[in-house]
Structure formats: structure tokens, C-alpha cells
VEXSE-604057 format. One record per residue: residue in one letter; x, y, z of N, C-alpha, C in turn. Coordinates in steps of 0.1 Angstrom, whole numbers, padded with zeros to 4 digits, always signed. Atoms other than C-alpha are relative to their C-alpha. Last residue first. Layout:
AXYZXYZXYZ...
This chain:
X-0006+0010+0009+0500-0469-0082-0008+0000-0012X-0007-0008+0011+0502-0436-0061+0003-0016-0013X-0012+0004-0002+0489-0452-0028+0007+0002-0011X-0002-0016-0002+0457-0429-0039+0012-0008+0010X+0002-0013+0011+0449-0460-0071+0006+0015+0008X-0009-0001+0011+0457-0490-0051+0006+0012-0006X-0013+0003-0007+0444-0484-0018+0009+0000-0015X+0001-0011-0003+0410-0474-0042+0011+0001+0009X-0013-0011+0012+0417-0505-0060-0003+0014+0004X-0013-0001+0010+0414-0524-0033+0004+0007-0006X-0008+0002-0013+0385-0510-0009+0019-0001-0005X-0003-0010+0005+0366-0515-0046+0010+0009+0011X-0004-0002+0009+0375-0550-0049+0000+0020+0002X-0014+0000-0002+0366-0560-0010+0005+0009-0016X-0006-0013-0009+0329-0555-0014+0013+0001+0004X-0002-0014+0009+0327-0573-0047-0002+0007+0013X-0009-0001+0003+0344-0604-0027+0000+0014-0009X-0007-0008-0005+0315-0606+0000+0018+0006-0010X+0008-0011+0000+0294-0619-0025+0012+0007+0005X-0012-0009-0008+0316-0647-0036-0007+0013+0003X-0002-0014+0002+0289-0665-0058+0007+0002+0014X-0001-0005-0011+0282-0704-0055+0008+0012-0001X+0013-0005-0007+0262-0714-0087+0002+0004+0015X+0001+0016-0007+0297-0734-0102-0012+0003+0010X-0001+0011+0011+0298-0708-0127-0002-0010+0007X+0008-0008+0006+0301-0676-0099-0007-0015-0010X+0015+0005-0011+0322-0697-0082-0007+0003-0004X-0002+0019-0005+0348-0699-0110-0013-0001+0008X+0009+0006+0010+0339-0660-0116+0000-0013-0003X+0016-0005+0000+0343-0651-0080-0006-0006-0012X+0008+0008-0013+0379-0668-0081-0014+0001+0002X-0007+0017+0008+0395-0651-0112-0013-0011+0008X+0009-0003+0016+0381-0613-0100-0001-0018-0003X+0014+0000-0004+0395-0626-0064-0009+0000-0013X+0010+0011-0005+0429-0632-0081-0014-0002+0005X-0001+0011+0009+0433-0604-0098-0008-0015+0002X+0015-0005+0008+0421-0580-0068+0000-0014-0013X+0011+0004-0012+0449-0599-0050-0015+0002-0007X-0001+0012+0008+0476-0594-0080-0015-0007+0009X+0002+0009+0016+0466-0558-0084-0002-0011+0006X+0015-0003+0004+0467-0553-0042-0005-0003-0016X+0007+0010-0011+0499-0571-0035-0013+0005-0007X+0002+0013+0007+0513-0551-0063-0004-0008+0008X+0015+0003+0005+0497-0518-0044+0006-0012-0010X+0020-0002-0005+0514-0526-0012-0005-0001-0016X+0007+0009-0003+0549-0537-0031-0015-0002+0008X+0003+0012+0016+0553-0508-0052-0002-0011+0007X+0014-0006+0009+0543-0485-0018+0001-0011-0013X+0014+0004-0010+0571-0504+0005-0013+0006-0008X-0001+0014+0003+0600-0498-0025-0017-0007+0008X+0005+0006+0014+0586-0464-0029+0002-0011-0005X+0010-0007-0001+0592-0456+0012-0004-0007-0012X+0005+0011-0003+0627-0476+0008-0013+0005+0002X+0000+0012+0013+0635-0451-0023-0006-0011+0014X+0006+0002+0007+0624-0422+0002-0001-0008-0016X+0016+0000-0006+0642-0426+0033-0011-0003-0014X+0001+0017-0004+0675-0436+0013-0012-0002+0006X+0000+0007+0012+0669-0399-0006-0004-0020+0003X+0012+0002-0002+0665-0387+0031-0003-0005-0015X+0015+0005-0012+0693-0401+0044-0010-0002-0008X+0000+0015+0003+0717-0388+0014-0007-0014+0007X+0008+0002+0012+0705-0355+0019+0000-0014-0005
């Protein structure tokens, strides 16, 4: 029993850092797109990554 407890805290240590990669990433890009966005060169390809994100984010349990 004491395996699979140790199986499943390093499991939810590897899931809290996937989807905080993902927040701070999406963060960043949101930040980044609207800099470019302002300076008349738009990140197109960056609103097809955001939803790819928070959908990794949201059914990785975060």
C-alpha cells in the first residue's frame, strides 16, 4: 500500500507541474500576443495553441 500511495503522490507531483507549465505558458503567450498585437504584428498562430492549453490544463485535473 505504501508503493502505491508513493506511485500516486509522484503521479500528482508530474500533473501539478504539467498544468503549471501550461497556466504560466498560456500566461505568457496571452502577455506576448497583446505586445505584438500593439506593435501591428499579431501572433496568429498563438490563439491556436491557447485552447490545446487550457484544455491539457482543465482534463489533467487542474
Amino acid at each position: 500500500m505504501k508503493a502505491l500511495k508513493a506511485l500516486y503522490t509522484g503521479f500528482c507531483k508530474v500533473e501539478e507541474y504539467l498544468v503549471s507549465t501550461c497556466v504560466a505558458l498560456i500566461t505568457f503567450l496571452v502577455f506576448l500576443s497583446a505586445v505584438a498585437r500593439g506593435l501591428k504584428h499579431p501572433l496568429n498562430w498563438a490563439q491556436d495553441f491557447f485552447p490545446a492549453a487550457v484544455r491539457l490544463g482543465r482534463f489533467s485535473g487542474g
